[in-house]
C-alpha positions in Angstrom: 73.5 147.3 -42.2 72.9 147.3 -45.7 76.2 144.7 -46.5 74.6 142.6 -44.5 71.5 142.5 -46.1 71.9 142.7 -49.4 69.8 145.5 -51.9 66.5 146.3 -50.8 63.9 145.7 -53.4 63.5 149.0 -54.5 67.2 148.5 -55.9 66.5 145.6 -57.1 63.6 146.7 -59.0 65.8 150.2 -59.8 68.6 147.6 -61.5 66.5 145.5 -64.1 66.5 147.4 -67.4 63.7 145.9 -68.6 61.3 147.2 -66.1 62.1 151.1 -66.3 59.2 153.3 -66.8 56.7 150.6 -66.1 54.6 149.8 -63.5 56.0 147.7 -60.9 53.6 146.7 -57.6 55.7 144.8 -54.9 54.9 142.3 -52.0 56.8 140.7 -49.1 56.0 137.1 -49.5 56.1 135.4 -45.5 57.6 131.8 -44.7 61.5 132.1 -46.5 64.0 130.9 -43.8 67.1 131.9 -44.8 66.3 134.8 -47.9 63.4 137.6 -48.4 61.1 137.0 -51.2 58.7 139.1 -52.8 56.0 138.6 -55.8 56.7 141.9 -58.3 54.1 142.6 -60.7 55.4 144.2 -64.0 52.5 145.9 -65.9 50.3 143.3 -64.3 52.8 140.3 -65.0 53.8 138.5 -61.7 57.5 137.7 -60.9 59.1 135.9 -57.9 62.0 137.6 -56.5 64.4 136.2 -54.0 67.2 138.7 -52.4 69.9 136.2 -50.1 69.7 136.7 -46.7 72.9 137.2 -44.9 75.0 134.6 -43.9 74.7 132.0 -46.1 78.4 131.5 -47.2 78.5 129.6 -43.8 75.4 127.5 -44.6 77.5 126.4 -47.6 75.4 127.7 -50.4 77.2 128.1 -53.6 74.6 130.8 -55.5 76.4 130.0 -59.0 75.6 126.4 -58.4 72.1 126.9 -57.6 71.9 129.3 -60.3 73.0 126.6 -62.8 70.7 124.2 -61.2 67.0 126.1 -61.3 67.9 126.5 -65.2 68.1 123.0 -65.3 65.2 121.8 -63.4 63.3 124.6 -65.1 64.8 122.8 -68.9 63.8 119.6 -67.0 60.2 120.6 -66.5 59.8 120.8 -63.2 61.0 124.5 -62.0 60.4 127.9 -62.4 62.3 129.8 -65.5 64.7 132.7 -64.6 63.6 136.0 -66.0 66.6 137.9 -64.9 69.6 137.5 -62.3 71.5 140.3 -60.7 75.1 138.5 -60.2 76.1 141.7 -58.4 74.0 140.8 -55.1 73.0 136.8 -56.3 69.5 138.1 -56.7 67.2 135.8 -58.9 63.7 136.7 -60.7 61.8 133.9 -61.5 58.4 133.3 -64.0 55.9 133.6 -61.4 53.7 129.9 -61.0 50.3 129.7 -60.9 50.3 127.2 -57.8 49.7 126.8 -54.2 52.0 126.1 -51.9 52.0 122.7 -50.4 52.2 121.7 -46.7 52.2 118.3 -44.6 48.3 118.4 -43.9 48.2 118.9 -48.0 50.8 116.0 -48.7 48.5 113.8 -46.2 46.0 113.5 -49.0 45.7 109.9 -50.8 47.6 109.4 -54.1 50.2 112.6 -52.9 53.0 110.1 -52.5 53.0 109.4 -57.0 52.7 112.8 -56.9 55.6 113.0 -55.5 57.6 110.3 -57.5 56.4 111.6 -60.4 57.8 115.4 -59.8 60.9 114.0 -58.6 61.2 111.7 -61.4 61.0 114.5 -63.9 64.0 116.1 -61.7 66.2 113.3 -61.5 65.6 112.9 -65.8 66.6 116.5 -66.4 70.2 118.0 -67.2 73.0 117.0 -64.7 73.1 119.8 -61.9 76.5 121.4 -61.3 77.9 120.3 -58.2 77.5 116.5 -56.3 75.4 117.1 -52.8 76.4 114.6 -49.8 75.2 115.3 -46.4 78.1 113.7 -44.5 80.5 115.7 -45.9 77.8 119.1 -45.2 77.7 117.9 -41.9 81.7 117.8 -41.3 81.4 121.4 -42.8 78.9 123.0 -40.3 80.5 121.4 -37.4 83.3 123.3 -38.3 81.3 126.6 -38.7 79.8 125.6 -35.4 82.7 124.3 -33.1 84.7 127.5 -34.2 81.9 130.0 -33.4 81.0 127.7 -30.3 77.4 127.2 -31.2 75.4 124.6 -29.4 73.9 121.9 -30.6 70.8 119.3 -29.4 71.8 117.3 -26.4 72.9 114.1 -27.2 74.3 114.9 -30.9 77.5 114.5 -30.1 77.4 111.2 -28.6 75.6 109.1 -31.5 77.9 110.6 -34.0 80.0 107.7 -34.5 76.9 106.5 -36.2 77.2 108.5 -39.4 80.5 106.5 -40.8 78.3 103.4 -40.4 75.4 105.0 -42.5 78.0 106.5 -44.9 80.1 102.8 -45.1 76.6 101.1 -45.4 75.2 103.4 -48.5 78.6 103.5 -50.3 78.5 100.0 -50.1 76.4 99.3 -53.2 76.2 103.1 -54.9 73.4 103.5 -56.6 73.9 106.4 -60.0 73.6 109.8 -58.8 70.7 112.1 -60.5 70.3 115.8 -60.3 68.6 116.2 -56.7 67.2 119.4 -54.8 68.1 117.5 -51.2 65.6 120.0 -49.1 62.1 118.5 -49.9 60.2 121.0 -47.2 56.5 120.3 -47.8 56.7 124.3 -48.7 59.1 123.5 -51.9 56.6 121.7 -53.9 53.9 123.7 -55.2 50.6 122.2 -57.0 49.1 123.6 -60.0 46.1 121.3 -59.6 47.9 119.4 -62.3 51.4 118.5 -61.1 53.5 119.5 -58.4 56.9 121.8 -58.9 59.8 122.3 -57.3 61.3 125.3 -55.9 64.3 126.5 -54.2 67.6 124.7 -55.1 69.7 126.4 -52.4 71.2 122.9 -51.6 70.6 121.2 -54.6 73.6 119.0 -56.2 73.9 115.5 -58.0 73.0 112.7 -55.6 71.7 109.4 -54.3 68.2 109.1 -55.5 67.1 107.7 -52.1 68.6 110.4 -50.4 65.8 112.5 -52.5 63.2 109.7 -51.2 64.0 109.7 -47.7 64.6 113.5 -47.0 61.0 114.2 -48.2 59.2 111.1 -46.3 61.4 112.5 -43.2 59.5 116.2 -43.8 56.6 115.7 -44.8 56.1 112.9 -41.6 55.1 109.9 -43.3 54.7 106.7 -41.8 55.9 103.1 -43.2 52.9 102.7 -45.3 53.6 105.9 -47.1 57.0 105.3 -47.3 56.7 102.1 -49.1 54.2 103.7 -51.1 56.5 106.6 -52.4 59.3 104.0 -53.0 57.2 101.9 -54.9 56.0 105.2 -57.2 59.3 106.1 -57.4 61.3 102.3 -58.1 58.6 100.4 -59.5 59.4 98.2 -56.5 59.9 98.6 -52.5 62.3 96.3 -52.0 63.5 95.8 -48.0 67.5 97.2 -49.5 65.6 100.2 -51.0 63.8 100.8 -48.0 66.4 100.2 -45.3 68.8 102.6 -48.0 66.4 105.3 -47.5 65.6 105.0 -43.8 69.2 105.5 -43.1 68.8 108.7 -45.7 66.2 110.1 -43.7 68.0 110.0 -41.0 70.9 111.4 -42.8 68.6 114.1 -43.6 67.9 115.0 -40.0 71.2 115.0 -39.1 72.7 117.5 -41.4 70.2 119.8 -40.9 69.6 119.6 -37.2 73.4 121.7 -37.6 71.9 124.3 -40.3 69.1 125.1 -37.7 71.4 125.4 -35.0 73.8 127.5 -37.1 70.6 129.4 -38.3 69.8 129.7 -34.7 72.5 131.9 -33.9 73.2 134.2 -37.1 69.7 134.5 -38.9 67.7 138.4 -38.0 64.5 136.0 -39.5 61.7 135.9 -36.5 61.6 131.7 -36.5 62.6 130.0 -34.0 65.4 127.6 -35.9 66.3 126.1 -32.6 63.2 124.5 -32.3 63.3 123.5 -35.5 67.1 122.0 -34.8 65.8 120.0 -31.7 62.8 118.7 -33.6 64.7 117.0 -36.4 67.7 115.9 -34.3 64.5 114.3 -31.8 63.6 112.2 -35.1 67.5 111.3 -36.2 67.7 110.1 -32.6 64.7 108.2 -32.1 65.2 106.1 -35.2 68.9 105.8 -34.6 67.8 104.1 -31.1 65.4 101.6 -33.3 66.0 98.1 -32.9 65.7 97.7 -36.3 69.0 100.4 -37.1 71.4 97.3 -37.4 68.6 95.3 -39.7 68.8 98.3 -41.7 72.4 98.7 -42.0 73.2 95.0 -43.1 70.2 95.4 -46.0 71.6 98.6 -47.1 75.2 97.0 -47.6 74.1 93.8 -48.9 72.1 95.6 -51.5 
């Protein structure tokens, strides 16, 4: 059981030199999907600790990527420092963050979406991240995963995927320059100081399409048009119809590629959350905009630029 799980956190604690002989409190920390997470206080000082759940090879997480990656966003400002990392078992300590974690109802305050653009913006500014991201090619790889293992996926998937080399043809149409992107804007991966929001958890995180950034976190955090147009125009300066039509197709992008994590979640993960649900909900979004009247508008604005 214990390969499959990784170190317990007793090991982990057991394994960092630096904390021998000192007093070392430890909490589970609820709401990871995919690793367990605990806040360790050394001597009083707080760290975050993240042990990878099992699995994850087949959710296509590359751990010396996203180790690369937090030091960057960390250089860039906008992500937690790591204090130590056990390459043995991929096991990360961060500098614990003096900031609560943000939700949907949080992120449906006024003036959240700036927030937003400006955390990102830091982001995208910072050091280059290892590794390019793109969804369509993540999506080939966990229909792979998932037609070899026969896992299911939402009713109807299957049938609107000839819709995704239309997206992709549209956005590659008129590229825009790829920044360093964290591509899994949950609500619960910013957290707010009171001051300015950070970023955690860059699991997925490559170089990519800015508007990919744009419409992934719109898509999670349920915004409407309004606040849509109003995080584009934080973000661009500008919310022109291109930009927006660019990251409507993004968002549903977005939904599409993970609808498959859930489902592939659904059948390997021991975590008690019902990733199924989870796969249904986002591939109910992808589908309702995909059967939008306004789809085609949004393909010919994206490719005209």
């Amino acid at each position: 059981m214990r390969a499959s799980t990784g170190p317990s956190i007793e090991e982990v604690v057991a394994a960092i030199p630096a904390w021998a002989g000192r007093r070392v409190d430890v909490a589970s920390i609820a709401g990871g999907l995919t690793n367990r997470n605990y806040r360790v206080e050394v001597d009083g000082v707080p760290h975050f600790v993240r042990i990878p759940g099992p699995g994850t090879d087949l959710l296509a997480v590359d751990r010396a990527n996203e180790l690369h990656n937090t030091r960057a966003a960390a250089a860039a400002g906008v992500g937690a420092r790591v204090v130590h990392h056990l390459a043995r078992w991929d096991v990360i300590v961060l500098e614990w963050l003096d900031a609560q974690t943000m939700s949907n109802g949080a992120f449906a305050a006024p003036s959240q979406p700036g927030r937003i653009a400006a955390a990102l913006g830091r982001l995208h500014a910072g050091p280059r991240f290892r590794d390019d991201f793109d969804m369509v090619g993540l999506s080939r790889r966990y229909l792979g995963v998932i037609d070899e293992r026969g896992i299911p996926v939402p009713d109807g998937y299957r049938e609107l995927l000839p819709a995704v080399p239309r997206i992709d043809a549209a956005l590659r149409a008129r590229p825009l320059p790829t920044v360093p992107c964290h591509n899994d804007l949950l609500a619960e991966n910013y957290l707010d100081d009171g001051d300015r929001l950070w970023i955690i958890d860059y699991e997925y995180s490559g170089n990519n399409d800015p508007t990919f950034e744009l419409g992934n976190t719109a898509q999670e955090l349920g915004f409407d048009d309004a606040r849509l147009v109003e995080l584009v125009t934080a973000y661009f300066d500008t919310a022109t119809p291109a930009l927006l039509a660019r990251c409507r197709l993004q968002m549903i992008m977005s939904d599409v590629g993970w609808t498959l994590w859930a489902a592939i979640q659904a059948r390997i993960s021991d975590i008690d959350f019902d990733f199924w649900g989870w796969a249904e909900e986002r591939w109910a979004r992808a589908q309702a905009m995909l059967h939008k009247p306004d789809f085609e508008d949004w393909l010919a604005a994206t490719t005209q630029g």
